[in-house]
N, C-alpha and C positions, 0 to 999 in steps of 0.2 A: 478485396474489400471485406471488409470486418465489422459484425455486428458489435458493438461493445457493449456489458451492463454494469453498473454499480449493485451491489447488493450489499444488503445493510443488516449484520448482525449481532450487533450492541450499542449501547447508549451509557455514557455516564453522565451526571448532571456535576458542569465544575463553573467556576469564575472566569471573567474577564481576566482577573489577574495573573493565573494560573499556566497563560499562553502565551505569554508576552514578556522576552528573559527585559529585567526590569520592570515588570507589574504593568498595573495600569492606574489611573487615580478612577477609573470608575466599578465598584464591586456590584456589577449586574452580571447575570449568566450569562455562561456563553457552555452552553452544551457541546458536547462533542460525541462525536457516532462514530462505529467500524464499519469497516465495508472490506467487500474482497471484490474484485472484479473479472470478469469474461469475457474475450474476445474471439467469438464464435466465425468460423469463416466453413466454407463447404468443402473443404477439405482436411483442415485440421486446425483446432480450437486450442486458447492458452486461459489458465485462471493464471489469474496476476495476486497472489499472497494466498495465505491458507489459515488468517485468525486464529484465533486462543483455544481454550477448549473451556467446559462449563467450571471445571476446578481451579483454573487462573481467576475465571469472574469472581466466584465466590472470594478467593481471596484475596484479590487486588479491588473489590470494591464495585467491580462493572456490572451494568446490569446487561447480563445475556440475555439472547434475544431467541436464538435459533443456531445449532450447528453451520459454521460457516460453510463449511466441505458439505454437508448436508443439503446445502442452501443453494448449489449451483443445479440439484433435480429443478429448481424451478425456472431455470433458463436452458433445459432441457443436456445440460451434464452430469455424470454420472460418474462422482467422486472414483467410484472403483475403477473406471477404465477413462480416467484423463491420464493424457499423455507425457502433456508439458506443465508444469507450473511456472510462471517466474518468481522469482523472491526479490522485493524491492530490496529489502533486508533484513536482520534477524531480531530483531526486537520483537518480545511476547508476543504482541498481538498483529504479529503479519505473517509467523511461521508456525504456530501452535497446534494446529491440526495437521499435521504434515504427513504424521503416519495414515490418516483418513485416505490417501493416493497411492495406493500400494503398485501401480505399473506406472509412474509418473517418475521422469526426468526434473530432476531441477537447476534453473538456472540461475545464476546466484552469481557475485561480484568475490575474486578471492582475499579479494582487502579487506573484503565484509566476513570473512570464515579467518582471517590473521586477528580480527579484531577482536573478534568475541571470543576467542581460544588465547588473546594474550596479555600484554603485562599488564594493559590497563581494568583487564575485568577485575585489580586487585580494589579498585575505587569504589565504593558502593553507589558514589553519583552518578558516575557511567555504568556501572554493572546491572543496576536495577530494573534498565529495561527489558534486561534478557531474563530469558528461561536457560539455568542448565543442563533439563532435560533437552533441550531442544538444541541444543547445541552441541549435544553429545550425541541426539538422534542425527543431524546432519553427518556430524564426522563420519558414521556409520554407516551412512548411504551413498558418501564417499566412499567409503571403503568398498562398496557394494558396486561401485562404478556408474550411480545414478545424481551424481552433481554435474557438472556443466560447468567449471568455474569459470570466469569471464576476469578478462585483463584490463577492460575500459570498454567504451560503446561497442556494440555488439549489434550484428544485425541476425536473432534468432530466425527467423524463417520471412520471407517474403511480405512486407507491411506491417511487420512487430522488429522491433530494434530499442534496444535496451540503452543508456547513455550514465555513467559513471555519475554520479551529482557532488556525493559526501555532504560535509557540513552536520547534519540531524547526528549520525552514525557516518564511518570511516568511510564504509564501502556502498553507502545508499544509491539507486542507482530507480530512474523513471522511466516510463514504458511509453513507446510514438507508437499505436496503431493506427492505418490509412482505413479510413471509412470515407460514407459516402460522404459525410460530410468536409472532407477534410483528413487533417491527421490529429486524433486525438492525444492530444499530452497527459498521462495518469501519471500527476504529479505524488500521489504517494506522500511520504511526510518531507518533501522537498520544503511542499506546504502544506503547511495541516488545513487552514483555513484560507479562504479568498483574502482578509484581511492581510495574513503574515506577510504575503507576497504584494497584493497592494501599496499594503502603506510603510513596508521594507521594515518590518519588527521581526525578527525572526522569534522564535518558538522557544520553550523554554528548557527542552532537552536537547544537547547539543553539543556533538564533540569540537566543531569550530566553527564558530560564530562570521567567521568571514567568508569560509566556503559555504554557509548555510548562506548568507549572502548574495553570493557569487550564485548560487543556483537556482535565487531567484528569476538572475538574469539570463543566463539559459534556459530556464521554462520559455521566457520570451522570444526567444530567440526560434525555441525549437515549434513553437502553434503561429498558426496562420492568424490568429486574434486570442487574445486572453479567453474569449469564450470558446476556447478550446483545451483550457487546461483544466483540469480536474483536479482541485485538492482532495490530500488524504482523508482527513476526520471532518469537512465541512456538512452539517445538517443540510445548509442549503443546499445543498448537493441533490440533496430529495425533492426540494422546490423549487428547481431550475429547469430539473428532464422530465422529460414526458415519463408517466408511469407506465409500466406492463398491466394490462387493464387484471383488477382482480388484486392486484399486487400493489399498490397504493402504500408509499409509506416502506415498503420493502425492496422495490427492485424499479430500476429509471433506467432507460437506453440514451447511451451517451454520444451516440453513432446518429444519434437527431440534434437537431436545433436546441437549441436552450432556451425558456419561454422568456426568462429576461435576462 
């Protein structure tokens, strides 16, 4: 069993429209927030992505909050001696801080490292998400013998298991850890928001539209009740879990109930 946390280290203020491939007819906000998350167990503990760094905020417009990798001291890890990270996928803002883990393993989908190293990064609609420093820090931690690539669902250690998704990105892939409550689904940009996966709109970055689909419907498949899936960039995400007292607004245990 597994404590899990959301933690929340940016904010950008965007549209409705912005999230929804085909718009929306209604142009009210719909904010979106980062997060990295952590699955704390007594024996050994996994961060699930590793966020941006403060020089992608600046230039992509986000507003930084706090060092992601920074930001796990406060559910009592300690960037420099985490062991595992997972990587949903490689897009800016879930690998960015990755050098922040200098003894850490990663584990990562290798459809997701064919993708971003190939023909299609020559598109700037798809290449945009990515960082090529970051992409180049990867290869070289391959090289270093610290990747873990993964073939499809993957059971990394005892109550964390990794599951292939695609659709958002080639090789996206979502995290099941067994808590007390259950087994939480950290849906990651399977679904950004509670919405996409609700009302079956997928999101508006997207390498295919029908497996971004299709994974909606494996999220359901894989949680005991929707209130056990966790999207990637949803706010509400902060007003659903109970807060780590102190930490309001920053860090929820997802490993509890959800207030509604």
């Amino acid at each position: 069993m597994y404590e899990v946390y959301a933690i929340r280290y940016a904010h950008r203020d965007a549209k409705r429209a912005e999230h929804f491939i085909g718009g929306d007819p209604h142009d009210a906000p719909m904010p979106m927030d980062y997060f990295v998350w952590a699955a704390i167990g007594k024996e050994r503990s996994f961060v699930v992505d590793a966020g941006f760094t403060e020089a992608v905020a600046k230039r992509r417009k986000r507003q930084w909050l706090r060092c992601p990798a920074d930001s796990l001291k406060l559910v009592g890890l300690d960037p420099a001696t985490v062991k595992d990270v997972i990587l949903t996928h490689l897009h800016y803002d879930h690998v960015g801080s990755f050098d922040k883990f200098p003894q850490a393993n990663f584990h990562l989908q290798e459809s997701e490292m064919h993708y971003a190293c190939g023909r299609y990064m020559r598109y700037p609609k798809l290449s945009h998400s990515f960082e090529p420093d970051d992409i180049a820090g990867m290869v070289k931690l391959n090289f270093g013998q610290r990747v873990n690539m993964l073939g499809g669902d993957a059971e990394i250690a005892p109550g964390i298991k990794t599951y292939l998704m695609k659709g958002h990105s080639a090789g996206l892939q979502c995290v099941t850890v067994e808590t007390q409550r259950g087994t939480v689904v950290l849906a990651s940009d399977v679904t950004h928001f509670y919405e996409n996966m609700e009302a079956g709109r997928p999101f508006t970055t997207a390498f295919h539209i029908g497996e971004m689909l299709e994974g909606f419907d494996k999220l359901r498949k894989l949680a005991p009740s929707p209130q056990h899936i966790v999207p990637g960039h949803d706010p509400e995400v902060m007003r659903r879990y109970p807060a780590v007292s102190g930490l309001e607004g920053i860090v929820v245990r997802l490993d509890l109930p959800p207030s509604a």
